[in-house]
N, C-alpha and C positions, 0 to 999 in steps of 0.2 A: 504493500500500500504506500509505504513511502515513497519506493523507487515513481509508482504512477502519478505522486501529487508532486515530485521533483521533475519529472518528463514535462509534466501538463502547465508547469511552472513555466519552465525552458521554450514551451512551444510558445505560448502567450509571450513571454517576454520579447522572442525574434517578431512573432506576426507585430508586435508593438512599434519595431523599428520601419518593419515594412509599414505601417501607420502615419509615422512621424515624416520618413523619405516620399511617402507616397502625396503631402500635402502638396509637392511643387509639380506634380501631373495632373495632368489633365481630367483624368477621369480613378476612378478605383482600381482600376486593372491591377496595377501594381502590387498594392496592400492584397488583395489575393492570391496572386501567384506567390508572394513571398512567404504567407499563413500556409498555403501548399508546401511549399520548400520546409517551413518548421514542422510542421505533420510529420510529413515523409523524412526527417533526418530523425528527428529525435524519436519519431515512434520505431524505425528502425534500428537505434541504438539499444530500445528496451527491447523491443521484440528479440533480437539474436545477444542479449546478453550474455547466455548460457554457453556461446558460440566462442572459441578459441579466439585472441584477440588478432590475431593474421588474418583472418575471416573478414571481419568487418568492414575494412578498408577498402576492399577488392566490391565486396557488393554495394556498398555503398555510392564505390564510382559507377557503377552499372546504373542503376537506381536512379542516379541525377543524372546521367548521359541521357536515358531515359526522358525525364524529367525536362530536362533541357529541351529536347526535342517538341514536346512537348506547349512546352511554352512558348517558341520560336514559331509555332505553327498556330496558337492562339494569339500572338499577337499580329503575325504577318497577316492572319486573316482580319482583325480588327481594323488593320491602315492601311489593308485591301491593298498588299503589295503582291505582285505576281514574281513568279521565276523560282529556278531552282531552290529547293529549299537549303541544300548543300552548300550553293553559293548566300544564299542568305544570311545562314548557321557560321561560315566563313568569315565572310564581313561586319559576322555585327561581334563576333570574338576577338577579331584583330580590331575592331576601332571601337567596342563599347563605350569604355573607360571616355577618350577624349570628345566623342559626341554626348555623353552625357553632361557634361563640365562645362558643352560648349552649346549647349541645348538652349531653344529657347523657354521662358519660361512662363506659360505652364506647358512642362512637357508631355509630348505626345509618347503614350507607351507603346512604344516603335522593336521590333527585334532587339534592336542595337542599344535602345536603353531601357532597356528589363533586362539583359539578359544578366548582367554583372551582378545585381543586386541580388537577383535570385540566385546564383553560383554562392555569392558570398554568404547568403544566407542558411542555405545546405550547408554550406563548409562548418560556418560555427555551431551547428546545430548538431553536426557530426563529433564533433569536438567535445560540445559541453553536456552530452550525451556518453561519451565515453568516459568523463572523467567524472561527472555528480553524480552519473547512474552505476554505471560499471566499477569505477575506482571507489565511489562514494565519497570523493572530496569533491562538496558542493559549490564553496567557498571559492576554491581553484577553479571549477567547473564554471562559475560565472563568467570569468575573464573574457573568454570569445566571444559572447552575447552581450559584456556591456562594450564591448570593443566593436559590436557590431550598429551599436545604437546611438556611440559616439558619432562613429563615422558616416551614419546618416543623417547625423544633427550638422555635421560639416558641410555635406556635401548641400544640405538645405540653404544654410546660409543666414543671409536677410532676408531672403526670396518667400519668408510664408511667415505666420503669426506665429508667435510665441507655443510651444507647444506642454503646454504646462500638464493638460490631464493626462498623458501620454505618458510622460516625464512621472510624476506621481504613481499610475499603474505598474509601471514598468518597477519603481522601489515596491511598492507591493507586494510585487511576483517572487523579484527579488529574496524579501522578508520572507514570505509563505516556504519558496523553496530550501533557505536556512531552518526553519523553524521544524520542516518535517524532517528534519538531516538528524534534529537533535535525538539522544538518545539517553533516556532516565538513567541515574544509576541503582545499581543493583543490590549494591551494599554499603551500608552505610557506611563514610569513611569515618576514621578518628579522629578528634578533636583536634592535634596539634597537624593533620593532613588541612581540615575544615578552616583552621586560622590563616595558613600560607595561603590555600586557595581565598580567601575573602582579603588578605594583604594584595594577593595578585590580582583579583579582581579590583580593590581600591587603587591601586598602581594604574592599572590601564584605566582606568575612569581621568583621573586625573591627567593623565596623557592626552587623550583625547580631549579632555577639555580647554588644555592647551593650546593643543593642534585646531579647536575649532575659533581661540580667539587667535590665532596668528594669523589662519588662511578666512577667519570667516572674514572682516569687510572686505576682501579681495573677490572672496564669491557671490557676497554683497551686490559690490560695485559692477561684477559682468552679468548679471541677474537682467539688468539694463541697458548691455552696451550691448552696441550692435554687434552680430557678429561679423567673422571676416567673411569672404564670397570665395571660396574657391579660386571658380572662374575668370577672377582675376590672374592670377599663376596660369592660363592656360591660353596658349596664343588661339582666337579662332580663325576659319575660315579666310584666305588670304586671297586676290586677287592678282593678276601680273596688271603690266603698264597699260594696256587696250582694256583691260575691263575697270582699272580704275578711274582712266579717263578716256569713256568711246569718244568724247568731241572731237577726238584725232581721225575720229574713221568716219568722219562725213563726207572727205574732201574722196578718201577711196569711194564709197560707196556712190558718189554723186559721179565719178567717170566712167562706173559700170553703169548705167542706172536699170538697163534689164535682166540684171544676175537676180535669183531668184533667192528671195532670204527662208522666210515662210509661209505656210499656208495658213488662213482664219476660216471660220468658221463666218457663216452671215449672220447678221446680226440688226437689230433693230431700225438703229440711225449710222451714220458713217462715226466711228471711231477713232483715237485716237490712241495707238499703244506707247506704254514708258517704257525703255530700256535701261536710264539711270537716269540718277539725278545727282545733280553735281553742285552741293553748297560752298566746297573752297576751294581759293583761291589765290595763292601767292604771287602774283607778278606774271605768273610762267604760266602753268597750267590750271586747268579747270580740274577737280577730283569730286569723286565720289566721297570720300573718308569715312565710308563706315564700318562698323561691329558687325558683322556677320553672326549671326546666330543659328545652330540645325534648327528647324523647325517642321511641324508636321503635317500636316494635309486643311489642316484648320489655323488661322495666322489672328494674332492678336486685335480686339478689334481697335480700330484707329477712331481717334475722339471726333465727336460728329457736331456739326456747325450748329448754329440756333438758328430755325428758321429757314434751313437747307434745304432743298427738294433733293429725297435720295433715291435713283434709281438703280435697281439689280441689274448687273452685265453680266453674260454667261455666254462664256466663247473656248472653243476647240482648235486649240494652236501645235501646227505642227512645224516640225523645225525641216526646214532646205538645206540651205547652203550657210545660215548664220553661225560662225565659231566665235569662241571666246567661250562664257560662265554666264552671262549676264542673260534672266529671262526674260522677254518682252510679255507685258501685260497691262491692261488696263485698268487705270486708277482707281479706285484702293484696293486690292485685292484683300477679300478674306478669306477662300478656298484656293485650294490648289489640291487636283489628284493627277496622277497619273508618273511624276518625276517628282526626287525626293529633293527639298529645297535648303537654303540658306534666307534668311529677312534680314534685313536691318531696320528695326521699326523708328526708328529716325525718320529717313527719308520715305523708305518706302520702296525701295530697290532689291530685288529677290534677286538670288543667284542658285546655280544649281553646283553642288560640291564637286562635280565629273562635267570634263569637257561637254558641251554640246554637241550630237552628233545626229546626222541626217537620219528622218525617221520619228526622233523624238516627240512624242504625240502627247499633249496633258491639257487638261481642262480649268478653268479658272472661271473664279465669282467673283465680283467687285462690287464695291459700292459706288456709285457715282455722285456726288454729294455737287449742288449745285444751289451756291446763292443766291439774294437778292441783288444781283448785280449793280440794281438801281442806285444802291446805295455806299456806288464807288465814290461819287463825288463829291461828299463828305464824311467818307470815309477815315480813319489815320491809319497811323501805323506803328509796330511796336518799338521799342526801344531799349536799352540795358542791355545788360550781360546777357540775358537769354538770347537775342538776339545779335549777339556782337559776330558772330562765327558770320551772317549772313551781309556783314559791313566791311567787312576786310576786303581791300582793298592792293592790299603789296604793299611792300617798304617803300618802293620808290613808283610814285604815279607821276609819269612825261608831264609836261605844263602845259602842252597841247591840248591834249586829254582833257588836263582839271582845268582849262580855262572853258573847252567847250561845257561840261559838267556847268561851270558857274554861267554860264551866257546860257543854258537851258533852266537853269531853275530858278534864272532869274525873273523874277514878275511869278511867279509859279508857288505861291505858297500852300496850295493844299498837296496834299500826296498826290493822288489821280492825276492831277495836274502837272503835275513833272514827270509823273511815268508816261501822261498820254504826249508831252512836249517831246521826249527821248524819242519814241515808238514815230512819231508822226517827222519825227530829222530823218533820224536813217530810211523810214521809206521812200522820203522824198528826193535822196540824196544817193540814195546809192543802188546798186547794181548788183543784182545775181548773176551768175555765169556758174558753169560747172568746174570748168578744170582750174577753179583762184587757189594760192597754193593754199596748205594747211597751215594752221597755225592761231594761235588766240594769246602768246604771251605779248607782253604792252610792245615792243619792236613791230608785232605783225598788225595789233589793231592799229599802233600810230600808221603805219603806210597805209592798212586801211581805209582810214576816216584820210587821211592829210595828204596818202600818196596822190603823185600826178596821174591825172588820168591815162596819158600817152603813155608812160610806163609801168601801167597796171594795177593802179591804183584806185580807191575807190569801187571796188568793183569785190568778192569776195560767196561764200555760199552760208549757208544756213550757220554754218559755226561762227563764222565773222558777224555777222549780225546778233543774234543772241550772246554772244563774247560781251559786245557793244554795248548792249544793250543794260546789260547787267552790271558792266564794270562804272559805266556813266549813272546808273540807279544806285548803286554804292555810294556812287561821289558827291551826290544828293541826296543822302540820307532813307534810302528807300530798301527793308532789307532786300535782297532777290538772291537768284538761283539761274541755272541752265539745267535743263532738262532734255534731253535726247528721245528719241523714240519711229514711231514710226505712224502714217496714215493706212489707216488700213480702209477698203475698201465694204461699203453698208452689205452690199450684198454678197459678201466673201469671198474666194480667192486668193491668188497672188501677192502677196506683200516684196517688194524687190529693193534695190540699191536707191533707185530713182525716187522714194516713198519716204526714204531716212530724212529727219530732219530734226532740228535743235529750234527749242524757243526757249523766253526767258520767262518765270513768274516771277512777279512779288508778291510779300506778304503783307495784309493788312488785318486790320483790327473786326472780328467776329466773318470774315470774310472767307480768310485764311488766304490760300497760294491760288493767285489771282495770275491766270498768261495772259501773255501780250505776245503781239504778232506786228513785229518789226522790217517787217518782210517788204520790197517795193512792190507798191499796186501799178507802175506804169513803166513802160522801156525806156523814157527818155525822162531820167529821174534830173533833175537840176542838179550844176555843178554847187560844190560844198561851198568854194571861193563865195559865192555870190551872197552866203550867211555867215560865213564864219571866216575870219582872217586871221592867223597866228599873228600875234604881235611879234615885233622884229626884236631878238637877241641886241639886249645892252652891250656895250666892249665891256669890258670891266676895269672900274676907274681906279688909276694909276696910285700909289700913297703917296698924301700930300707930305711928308714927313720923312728923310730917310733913315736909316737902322742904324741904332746905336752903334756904337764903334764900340772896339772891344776896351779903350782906356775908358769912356764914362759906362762901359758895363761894370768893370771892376771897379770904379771909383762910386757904383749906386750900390758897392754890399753892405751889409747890414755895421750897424758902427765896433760891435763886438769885436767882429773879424778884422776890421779895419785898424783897431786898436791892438789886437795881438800881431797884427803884421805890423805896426811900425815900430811895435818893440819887442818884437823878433821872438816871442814865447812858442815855446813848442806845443801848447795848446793848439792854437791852429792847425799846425802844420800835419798834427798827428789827424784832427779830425778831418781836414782834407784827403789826406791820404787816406783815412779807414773810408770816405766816400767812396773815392773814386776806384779803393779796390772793390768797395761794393757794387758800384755803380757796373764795372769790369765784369766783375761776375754772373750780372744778372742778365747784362749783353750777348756774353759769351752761350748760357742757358738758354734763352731765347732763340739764339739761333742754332742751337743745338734741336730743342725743339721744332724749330721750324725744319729744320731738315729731314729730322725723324719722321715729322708729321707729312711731308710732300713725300716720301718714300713709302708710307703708309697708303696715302691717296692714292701713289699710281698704282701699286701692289693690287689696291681693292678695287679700281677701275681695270685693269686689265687680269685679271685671274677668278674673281667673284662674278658672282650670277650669271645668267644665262648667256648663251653665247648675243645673244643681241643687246645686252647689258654689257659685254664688255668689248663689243665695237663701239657702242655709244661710247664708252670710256675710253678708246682709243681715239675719238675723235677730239673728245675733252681734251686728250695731251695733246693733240696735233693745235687747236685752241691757241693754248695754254702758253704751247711752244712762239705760236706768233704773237700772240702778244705780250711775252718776254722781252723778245724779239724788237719790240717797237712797229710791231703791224699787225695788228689786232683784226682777226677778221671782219669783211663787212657783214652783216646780217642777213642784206638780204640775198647772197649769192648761195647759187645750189651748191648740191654736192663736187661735183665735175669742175664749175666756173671759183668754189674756193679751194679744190687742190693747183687749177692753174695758178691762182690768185697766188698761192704758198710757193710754189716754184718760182714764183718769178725774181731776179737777182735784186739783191737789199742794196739800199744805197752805201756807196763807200764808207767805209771806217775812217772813222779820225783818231783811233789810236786812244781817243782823251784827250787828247792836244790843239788847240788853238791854231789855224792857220795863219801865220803873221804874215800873209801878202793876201788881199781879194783877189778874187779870181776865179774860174771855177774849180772843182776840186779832182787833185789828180789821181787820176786812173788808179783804180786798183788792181793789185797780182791776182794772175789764172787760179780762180779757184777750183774742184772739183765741183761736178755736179751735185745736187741734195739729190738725197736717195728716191725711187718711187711711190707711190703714194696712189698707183690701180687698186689696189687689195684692198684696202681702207674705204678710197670711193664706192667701187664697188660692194663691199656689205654694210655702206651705209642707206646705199639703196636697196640693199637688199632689205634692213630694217624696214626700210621706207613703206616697201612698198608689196613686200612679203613679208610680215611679221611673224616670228617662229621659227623660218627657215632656212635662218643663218645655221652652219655646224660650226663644232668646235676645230677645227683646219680652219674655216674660213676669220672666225675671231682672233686665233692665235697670229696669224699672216698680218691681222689687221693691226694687232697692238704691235709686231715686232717692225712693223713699215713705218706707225705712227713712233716709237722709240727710237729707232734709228735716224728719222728727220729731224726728232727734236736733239739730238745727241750731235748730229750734223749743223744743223743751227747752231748751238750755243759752241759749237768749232771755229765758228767765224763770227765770233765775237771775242772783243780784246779779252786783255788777260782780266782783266779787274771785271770786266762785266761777265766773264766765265765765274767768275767770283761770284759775285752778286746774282748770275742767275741760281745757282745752287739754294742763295740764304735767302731769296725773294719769299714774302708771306701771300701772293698774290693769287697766287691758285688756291691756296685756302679758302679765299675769302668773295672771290669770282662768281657773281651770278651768272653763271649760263641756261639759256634754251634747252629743251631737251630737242635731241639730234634730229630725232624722228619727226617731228612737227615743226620743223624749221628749215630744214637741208633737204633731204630728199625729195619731201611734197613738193618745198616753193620749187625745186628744181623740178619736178615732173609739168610741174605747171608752168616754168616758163621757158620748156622744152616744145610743150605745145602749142605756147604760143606763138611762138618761133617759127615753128611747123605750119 
C-alpha cells in the first residue's frame, strides 16, 4: 500500500509539471500526453518491481519508443501535418529542444514541441520510480521530478501567470509521498537513545531555522521578480541579405516582368499581397529587423482599430519561381495551413524556416481591417520612444534631401498634409522606367530626386519612390515604413516579376498604417528644377585671425609651469616628461590597435560568410584601397566602369617634397602594371544579379585579386605614406553601400541604357 500511495504521489507530481509547462500552449494537448508519460513510467516501475533490476531499463525504452510514436502521431494529426511519419519522428528529435525556446507564444503543440517534454517526463518518472518505489528512498527519489518541474517553471518564463496552485499541489504530493515512506517503530527505544534523538531533532530544527532566515527574504524578494525568459539565450530564426531587405529585388524583378512568381487563388476584390515590411533604416539600406518566432497554423491575433470595417480574406497560394524564406500574404494574417511558418508579430512578416520551393501550396486567412479614412485630415500622429525606431532617419541626411523635406512641410502643418504634399512631388516629378539601377541608400535617392535628367536621373522604379517617400516623411516628422509585396490579380492567377512593387505607409493616431501611393499618374511628369533648386554651396570662409605661433603658445601656459621653468625646478621637468611618456604610450596602443583591428576587418571580410558575403568584402578592400589611395570611388559607376576607374594611373608622387620651381610636374618612373581585377568584377555581378550562386573558387579568386591590388597600390606610394597607410583608422570607420544594391544593379542598368 505504500509503495501504491508513493507511485500515485510521483504520477500526480510529473502530470503537475506537465500542468505548469502546459500554460504557455495553446490548447491542453500537452498537460495530457505528459499525465500519459507519468502513468506509463511510474506504473511501470511498480508493476515489474519484482523484476531483476537489468530488466527494467531495456522495457522501459521499448514502452516510451512506443509511446513516442504515439504521441508524434497524435499530435501530427492535431496540426494536420502530412508526410512520412519517420521523417516527422526525425525532425522534431533533432530540433525539439531549439523550436521550443524559439516558439511563439502560445504555442502550438506541434511534433517538435511535445515531443521533449514528454521524453523528459518518462525519463524522471522512470527514475523516481526506481529509486522511492524499488530502492524505497523516497526523499532521493524526488530529485528527478522536482528537477523536472523546475525546468518547466524555466522554460515558462514571464510568458504565463504566476503558477501558485500548481506550485502548492505539487509540495502536497510531495509531503503525502514522505509521509507514506514513514515507518513506526517497533520497539521502544531507551531513554538515553530517546534524549540524542530529541537533541538531534532540536539541532536540525534550529538549523533550518536559520537557513530559513538567511535564504528567506531572498525567496521573499523572487516571489515577485520577474522571471528570466529562456529565449533570450537562444538565437531565433535568421534571414540572409535578400530576405532581410527584398527592396533590392525590385529592380530584378521589374527587368523580368513575365517570370512567373506564384499562383493565387480568386478572390473577392483585386488584392494586394505583403512580402515584408521594412521599419529601419540607416542611411544605407531599408531592413526588415525582426524576431522570428516558430509559430503554428493559428498566429496571434493583431490589435484591431476602433471603428474599422474588418473583412475575412481566404486565399490559396502556390509558390512558382519565388526563392528566398519570405511568404507573401495578405494583410493581417491569422491562419496559415499547409507550410510550417516563422511570424514576427511586430511587423507582420511571416517566413517559412526551409527555403521556398516550386510547388509549395498553403492557405491563408486574414483580416483586412479598414478605417475611416475620412478622418485622415485631422488626423495626428504618434510620437516618443514607441515610435522612434519609425523616425530614424541615418546619421548623416544630404542637405538636399532635408532642405527639400523642409520646403515640403513647409505651410503643411497637419500630418495628412505633409504626407499628401511628399506623395503628390514625387508623382508629379518623377519617372518610372524599368531597368533604373537598384538602390535606396541617400547616394542613390540624392541622384534620384536631384540627378540630371540627360544622365539618368530623376527617373527610378517602385523602390526609389517608396525609399523617397518614407525617408522625406521621416524628415517631417511622420512615423513611416516600406512595404514590398505584390498585386495580385481579383480573379486569380499568375502573380509574376512585373506585379512586385514597394509603397510607403504611415502611421497615425487610431488609424494605424495608412499607404500612400507615390507612384506618377502621367508620362511627362515636370522637371524637379522648376520646384525645387539646391541652394549653391558657400566656399568656406577663410580665418580672420592667424594661429598662434609656437613662442605665444608656450608663453599662454599656465603661471605654475611658467614659474618652475624660470627657476629651473625639477618639478616641471619630471611632470613633463611623465606626460609625454604617457602621452607616447597611449599613441603607440592606439595604433597598435588600429592595426590589429584592420587585420581583423579584412580577415572577416574575406574568409567569413557566404561566398557572396565575402566578394562583397573583397570589394570593401578594393574600396578601401582607393580611397587610401586618394581616389575614393565614385558612387555612381558600375561594377566594370569602377575596376576601369581603379586601373587607371594615379597622378605622380611628390615624394613629400615641395617643388621649388612651377611648372608642370615631372614625369614619373615605368611602373608595373596593378594587378587584374576580372575575378572580382565578375562575382560582383554575379552577386548582383544571381544571388547564391557565387562558389567558394569564385570568392577566394575574388578577395586574393582584391589583396593583391590593394598591396600593389600602397607599392606606389612613398615611404611615409606606406607608413600611414598600415596605421590609417579609416576603414574602421567608413560608411559604405552595400555592393549588391549599388555596383552591379546601377551597372546592369546603365548597360542598358547604353544598349
Amino acid at each position: 500500500m505504500r509503495a501504491l500511495v508513493v507511485a500515485a504521489a510521483l504520477a500526480g507530481m510529473i502530470a503537475l509539471a506537465g500542468v505548469a509547462l502546459g500554460r504557455i500552449y495553446a490548447d491542453s494537448l500537452l498537460a495530457l500526453l505528459v499525465a500519459g508519460a507519468a502513468l506509463g513510467s511510474v506504473g511501470l516501475g511498480v508493476a515489474a518491481r519484482r523484476l531483476p533490476n537489468w530488466a527494467v531499463a531495456p522495457l522501459s525504452a521499448v514502452l516510451l519508443a512506443a509511446y513516442t510514436i504515439v504521441v508524434l502521431k497524435v499530435a501530427a494529426g492535431r496540426a494536420e501535418m502530412t508526410g512520412p511519419l519517420v521523417k516527422i519522428a526525425r525532425d522534431s528529435l533533432a530540433n525539439g529542444i531549439p523550436r521550443l525556446l524559439t516558439a511563439m507564444i502560445p504555442v502550438e503543440p506541434t511534433p517538435d514541441t511535445v515531443v521533449v517534454p514528454v521524453i523528459a517526463a518518462w525519463l524522471a518518472g522512470l527514475a523516481a520510480a526506481e529509486v522511492a518505489v524499488r530502492a524505497g528512498r523516497v526523499l532521493l527519489g524526488l530529485a528527478p521530478v522536482i528537477a523536472l518541474y523546475v525546468g518547466a517553471l524555466y522554460v515558462v518564463g514571464p510568458n504565463a501567470s504566476a503558477g501558485g496552485w500548481t506550485t502548492l499541489g505539487f509540495a502536497g504530493l510531495a509531503v503525502v509521498a514522505l509521509a507514506a515512506s514513514a515507518r513506526p517503530a517497533q520497539v521502544e527505544a531507551p531513554s538515553k537513545v530517546r534524549g540524542r534523538a530529541a537533541a538531534g531533532a532540536a539541532a536540525g530544527l534550529v538549523a533550518v531555522l536559520a537557513l530559513a532566515a538567511a535564504i528567506g527574504p531572498w525567496i521573499g524578494g523572487q516571489v515577485s521578480a520577474t522571471p528570466v525568459d529562456p529565449r533570450r539565450y537562444v538565437q531565433p530564426p535568421q534571414v540572409d541579405s535578400l530576405d532581410e531587405s527584398p527592396l533590392n529585388r525590385i529592380s530584378g524583378w521589374m527587368l523580368a516582368p513575365q517570370q512567373p512568381l506564384l499562383e493565387v487563388s480568386a478572390s473577392a476584390k483585386k488584392v494586394r499581397l505583403r512580402l515584408a515590411v521594412m521599419p529601419d533604416y540607416d542611411g544605407i539600406t531599408w531592413r526588415v529587423g525582426a524576431t522570428y518566432r516558430n509559430a503554428g497554423k493559428v498566429l496571434p491575433q493583431q490589435p484591431r482599430l476602433a471603428d474599422a470595417a474588418i473583412h475575412e480574406v481566404r486565399q490559396q497560394i502556390t509558390i512558382d519561381g519565388l526563392t528566398g524564406r519570405l511568404l507573401p500574404v495578405v494583410p493581417t494574417p491569422t491562419e496559415i495551413t499547409g507550410a510550417r511558418v516563422a511570424f514576427d508579430a511586430t511587423t507582420g512578416t511571416v517566413i517559412r524556416p526551409e527555403q521556398l520551393t516550386a510547388g509549395l501550396r498553403y492557405d491563408v486567412v486574414s483580416e483586412e481591417q479598414t478605417p475611416d479614412y475620412n478622418l485622415l485630415p485631422t488626423a495626428d500622429v504618434p510620437s516618443g520612444a514607441t515610435v522612434a525606431r519609425y523616425l530614424t532617419a541615418g546619421a548623416e541626411v544630404p542637405d538636399q534631401i532635408q532642405r527639400l523635406a523642409d520646403q515640403l512641410a513647409d505651410g503643411n502643418g497637419a500630418a495628412y498634409d505633409r504626407a499628401a504634399a511628399i506623395e503628390d512631388f514625387l508623382a508629379e516629378h518623377y519617372r518610372k522606367v524599368a531597368d533604373a539601377p537598384s538602390g535606396h541608400a541617400y547616394p542613390n535617392l540624392s541622384f534620384f530626386l536631384f540627378g540630371p535628367r540627360d544622365h539618368g536621373g530623376q527617373v527610378g522604379t517602385s523602390e526609389q519612390f517608396a525609399a523617397s517617400f518614407a525617408v522625406l516623411a521621416r524628415l517631417t516628422g511622420l512615423p513611416s515604413r516600406v512595404v514590398v509585396g505584390f498585386d495580385a490579380p481579383a480573379a486569380g492567377g499568375t502573380v509574376t516579376g512585373g506585379d512586385a512593387i514597394a509603397w510607403p505607409e504611415v502611421l497615425f493616431d487610431g488609424l494605424g498604417w495608412v499607404p500612400f501611393d507615390p507612384m506618377p499618374k502621367n508620362r511627362n511628369p515636370r522637371p524637379v528644377e522648376e520646384d525645387f533648386t539646391p541652394k549653391p554651396t558657400k566656399p568656406p570662409t577663410p580665418p580672420s585671425e592667424p594661429p598662434p605661433s609656437a613662442s605665444s603658445t608656450s608663453s599662454s601656459a599656465p603661471p605654475a609651469v611658467l614659474a618652475a621653468a624660470h627657476e629651473g625646478g625639477p618639478g616641471a621637468v619630471a611632470v613633463a616628461g611623465a606626460g609625454s611618456g604617457s602621452l607616447l604610450l597611449v599613441l603607440v596602443a592606439a595604433a597598435l590597435s588600429v592595426v590589429a583591428m584592420r587585420r581583423s576587418l579584412r580577415r572577416r571580410r574575406l574568409t567569413a560568410g557566404t561566398p557572396d558575403d565575402r566578394i562583397a568584402g573583397a570589394w570593401s578592400e578594393l574600396s578601401d584601397a582607393l580611397r587610401l589611395a586618394g581616389r575614393p570611388m565614385p558612387s555612381h559607376l558600375a561594377a566594370t566602369e569602377a575596376a576601369a576607374y581603379a586601373k587607371e594611373p594615379s597622378p605622380p608622387r611628390r615624394n613629400g617634397l615641395r617643388r621649388a620651381t612651377p611648372g608642370p610636374a615631372p614625369a614619373s618612373s615605368a611602373e608595373p602594371p596593378l594587378p587584374p581585377l576580372d575575378e572580382l568584377v565578375a562575382g560582383i555581378n554575379t552577386v548582383g544579379f544571381a544571388p547564391g550562386a557565387a562558389n567558394d573558387g569564385q570568392a577566394s579568386r575574388a578577395g586574393q585579386q582584391a589583396t593583391a591590388y590593394a598591396t600593389a597600390l600602397r607599392a606606389r606610394r612613398s615611404w611615409w605614406r606606406r607608413i600611414w597607410w598600415s596605421f590609417h583608422p579609416g576603414p574602421l570607420r567608413w560608411r559604405r553601400r552595400q555592393v549588391a544594391e549599388n555596383h552591379s544593379p546601377s551597372g546592369a542598368g546603365s548597360s542598358r541604357r547604353r544598349l
